[in-house]
C-alpha positions, -999 to +999 in steps of 0.1 A: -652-416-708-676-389-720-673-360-696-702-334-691-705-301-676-676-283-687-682-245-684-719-251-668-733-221-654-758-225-619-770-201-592-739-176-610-712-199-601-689-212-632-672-246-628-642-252-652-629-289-647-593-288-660-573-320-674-538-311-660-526-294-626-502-273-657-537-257-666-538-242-632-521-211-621-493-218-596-498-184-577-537-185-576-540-218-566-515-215-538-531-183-527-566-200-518-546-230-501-531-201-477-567-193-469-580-224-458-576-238-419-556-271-428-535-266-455-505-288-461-473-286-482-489-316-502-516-297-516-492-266-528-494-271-567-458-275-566-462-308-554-499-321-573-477-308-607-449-332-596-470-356-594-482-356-629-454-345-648-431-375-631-457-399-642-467-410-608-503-398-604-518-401-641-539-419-659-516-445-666-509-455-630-551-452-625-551-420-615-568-396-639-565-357-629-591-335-633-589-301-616-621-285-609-626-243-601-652-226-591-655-193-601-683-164-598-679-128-618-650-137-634-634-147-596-618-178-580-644-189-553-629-224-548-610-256-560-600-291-557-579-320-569-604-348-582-586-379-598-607-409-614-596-442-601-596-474-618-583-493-588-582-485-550-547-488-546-524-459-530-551-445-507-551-457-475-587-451-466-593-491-473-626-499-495-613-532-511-644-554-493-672-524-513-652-534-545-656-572-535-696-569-529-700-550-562-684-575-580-703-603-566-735-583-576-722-581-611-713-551-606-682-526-616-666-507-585-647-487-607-641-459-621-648-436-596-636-403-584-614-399-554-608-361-533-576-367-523-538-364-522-526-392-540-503-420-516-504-389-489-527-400-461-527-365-438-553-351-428-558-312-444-581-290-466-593-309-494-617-285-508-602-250-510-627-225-509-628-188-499-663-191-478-686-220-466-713-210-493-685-216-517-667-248-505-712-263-506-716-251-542-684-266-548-694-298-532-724-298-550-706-290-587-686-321-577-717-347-574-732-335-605-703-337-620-699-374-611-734-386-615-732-369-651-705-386-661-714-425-648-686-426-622-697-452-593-690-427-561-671-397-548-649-402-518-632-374-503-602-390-480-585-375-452-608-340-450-607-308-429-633-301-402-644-277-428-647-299-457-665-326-434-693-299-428-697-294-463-698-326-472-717-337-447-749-314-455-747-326-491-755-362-478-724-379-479-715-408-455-688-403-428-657-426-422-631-427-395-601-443-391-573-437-366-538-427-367-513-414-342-501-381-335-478-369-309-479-331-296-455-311-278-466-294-248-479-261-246-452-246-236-434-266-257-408-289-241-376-281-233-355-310-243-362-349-256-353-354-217-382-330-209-407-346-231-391-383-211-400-370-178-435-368-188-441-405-200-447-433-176-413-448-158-424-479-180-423-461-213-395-436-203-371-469-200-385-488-230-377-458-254-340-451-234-336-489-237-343-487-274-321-457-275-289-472-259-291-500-282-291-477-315-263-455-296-240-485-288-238-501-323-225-468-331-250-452-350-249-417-355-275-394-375-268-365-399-298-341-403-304-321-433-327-297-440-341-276-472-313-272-496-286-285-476-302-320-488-275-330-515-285-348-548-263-375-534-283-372-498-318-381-520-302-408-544-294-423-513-328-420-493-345-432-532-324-464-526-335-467-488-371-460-497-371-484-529-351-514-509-384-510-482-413-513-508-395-541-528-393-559-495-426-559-491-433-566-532-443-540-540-431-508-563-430-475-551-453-448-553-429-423-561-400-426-587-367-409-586-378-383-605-402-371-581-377-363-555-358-343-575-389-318-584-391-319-549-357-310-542-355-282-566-390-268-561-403-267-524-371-279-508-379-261-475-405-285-469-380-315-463-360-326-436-336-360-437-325-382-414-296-401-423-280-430-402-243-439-398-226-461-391-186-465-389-188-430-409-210-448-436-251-442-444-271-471-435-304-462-433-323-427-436-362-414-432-381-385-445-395-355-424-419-331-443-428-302-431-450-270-432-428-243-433-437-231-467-470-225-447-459-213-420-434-183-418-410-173-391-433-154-371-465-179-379-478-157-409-485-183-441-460-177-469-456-204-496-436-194-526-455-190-553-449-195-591-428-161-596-405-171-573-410-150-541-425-156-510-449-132-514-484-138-524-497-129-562-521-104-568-550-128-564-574-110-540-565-135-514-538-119-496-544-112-456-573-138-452-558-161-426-565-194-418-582-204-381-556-235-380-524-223-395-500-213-366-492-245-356-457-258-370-466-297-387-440-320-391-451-354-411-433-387-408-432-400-445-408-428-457-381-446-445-353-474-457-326-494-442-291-513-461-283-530-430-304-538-398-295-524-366-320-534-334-343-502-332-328-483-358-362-482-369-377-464-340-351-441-340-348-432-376-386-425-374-396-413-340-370-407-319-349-383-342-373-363-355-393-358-322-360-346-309-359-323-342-395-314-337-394-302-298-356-282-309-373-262-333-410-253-320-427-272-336-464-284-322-475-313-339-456-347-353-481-373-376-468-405-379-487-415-407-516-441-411-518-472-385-495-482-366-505-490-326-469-494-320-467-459-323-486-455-294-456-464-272-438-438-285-459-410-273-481-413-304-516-407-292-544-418-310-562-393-336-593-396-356-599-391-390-627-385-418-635-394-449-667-387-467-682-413-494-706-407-520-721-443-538-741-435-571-760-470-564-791-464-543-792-504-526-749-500-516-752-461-503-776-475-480-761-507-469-726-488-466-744-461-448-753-490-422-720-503-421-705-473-416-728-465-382-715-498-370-678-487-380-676-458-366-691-473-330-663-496-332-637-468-342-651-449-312-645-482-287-608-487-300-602-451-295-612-453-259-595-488-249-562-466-265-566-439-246-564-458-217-534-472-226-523-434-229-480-439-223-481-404-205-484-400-164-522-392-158-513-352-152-494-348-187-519-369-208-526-350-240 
């Protein structure tokens, strides 16, 4: 594909649009992600490199990286991860029926250009910028940039409040979808039995029921954390994690590979769950979390590409983010060898709910879909995408289906809610 605007210069801002996440400093880009108000372990650069040197996000699985920076005098103003799709697979923000209508226009779907993490459906900054005025040029930069070079839309997946306002005033359509969160209370609960008392007496004995039965096949959990996770702990979980997608027929978005960049490279950002049973590992899930965010004392302090926790010299140091001292945990992936009744629930809400409210921490995502998890506490939660179709007669019929979307997002939200599993006082 012939690519345009390389290097342009407008209104004094500089975009340089970049091939590799290797062609991006470690340090700088990891200092702007500290700044923004949802930042996440899976946009460190730690984890977007992985991605690409592995071989799971590149142009041979359809996802073609293309890092884009803003800059202004010489300065980083602002940045994103851009990858150019030639499917819709892996993103969880579901636009399979657009591709359908395009082709029975005669149309292509594809390529177009995705704002996103890729197989990661949480919610966090997409568009790192150091001001407002920034993050809209940048916005901007990125629909020229598209238009320019014939892709068929932008669609930025799973954004910030702050990326939804810029990308709103540029003209781009809104999505929602839903998935479930649960949150401790604001006090933070005292014990799993604490965090019972305020469910419903139906839901309290539904999740103790489920409990008992994990408890009395004998079932025991190990939980490892950071670098206490062994190479054997992760070839282990990699078998779990492959048995569950090849169940389904499917490969797996991530290859073994991956997990050990992870494990050497932001290890404090995991935690394991592995199940036993007669003194032998059956099944296991996968916690991330924000502590490479998130110091001890709440202050943000991902280490960066020198090796230290402290931030480079990048001009960005002391410039806190509104939304960073909550502690995130996010449910990822999970795998069973054998089947137990309910080891599922346990292995991925139970456990680390009780590892969540032990160690302070505010907020557990369980990942996209799911109404089950509402009977686990999981409340329902809202989230945005903004799309971007270069085709004048689809923006506008998408635009309409969208309004009618989002009015039915907004109904299923409210029938949820009043389905809420806490007593009426404690709802969240």
């Amino acid at each position: 594909m012939m690519e345009k605007e390389h290097g342009s210069v407008a209104n004094d801002y500089v975009i340089r649009v970049l091939d590799s996440p290797l062609q991006v400093d470690a340090g700088v880009w990891d200092a702007l992600l500290l700044t923004q108000s949802a930042p996440t372990p899976f946009m460190r650069h730690a984890f977007l490199s992985a991605l690409h040197t592995t071989g799971c996000a590149t142009a041979a699985t359809g996802w073609t990286p293309r890092f884009f920076l803003l800059e202004r005098g010489g300065e980083l103003q602002a940045a994103c991860a851009i990858y150019i799709k030639s499917h819709s697979g892996g993103e969880f923000v579901f636009d399979w029926g657009w591709a359908r209508a395009y082709h029975q226009h005669g149309l292509s779907y594809h390529p177009k250009a995705v704002c996103a993490v890729p197989f990661i459906p949480v919610p966090g900054s997409r568009l790192l910028a150091r001001t407002p005025e920034d993050r809209r040029a940048l916005v901007t930069k990125l629909l020229d940039w598209c238009a320019a070079n014939q892709l068929t839309g932008l669609h930025a997946l799973f954004a910030s409040d702050d990326d939804v306002a810029a990308l709103t005033q540029a003209g781009m359509l809104l999505r929602h979808t839903i998935q479930f969160h649960w949150s401790n209370s604001p006090s933070g609960y005292a014990s799993f039995d604490d965090f019972l008392a305020s469910l419903s007496q139906e839901k309290r004995k539904k999740i103790r029921q489920e409990r008992r039965k994990v408890a009395e096949a004998g079932v025991t959990f190990r939980v490892l954390e950071g670098n206490t996770i062994t190479e054997a702990d992760w070839d282990f979980f990699y078998r779990c994690y492959e048995r569950t997608y090849l169940e389904h027929g499917n490969p797996p978005y991530f290859n073994r590979a991956f997990y050990t960049r992870m494990a050497s490279d932001m290890p404090e950002d995991w935690v394991l769950f592995v199940a036993e049973q007669n003194g032998e590992p059956i099944a296991s899930s996968l916690l991330a979390v924000n502590a490479s965010c998130i110091g001890a004392g709440g202050e943000k302090n991902i280490k960066t590409s020198d090796g230290s926790g402290a931030l480079l010299d990048t001009g960005l140091a002391g410039q806190a983010g509104a939304g960073q001292s909550g502690r995130v945990a996010y449910g990822r992936y999970w795998g069973a060898l054998k089947r137990v009744d309910c080891l599922h629930f346990e292995a991925c809400y139970y456990q680390p709910l009780l590892w969540c409210i032990e160690h302070g921490y505010q907020r557990f995502e369980g990942g996209a879909q799911g109404e089950h998890k509402l009977a686990r506490a999981l409340l329902p939660v809202t989230t945005t995408s903004a799309h971007w179709l270069a085709h004048p007669q689809f923006f506008a019929a998408v635009d309409n289906f969208l309004t009618q979307e989002r009015e039915g997002i907004g109904q299923y939200v409210g029938e949820l809610e009043g389905r809420s599993p806490f007593k009426a006082a404690a709802t969240r």
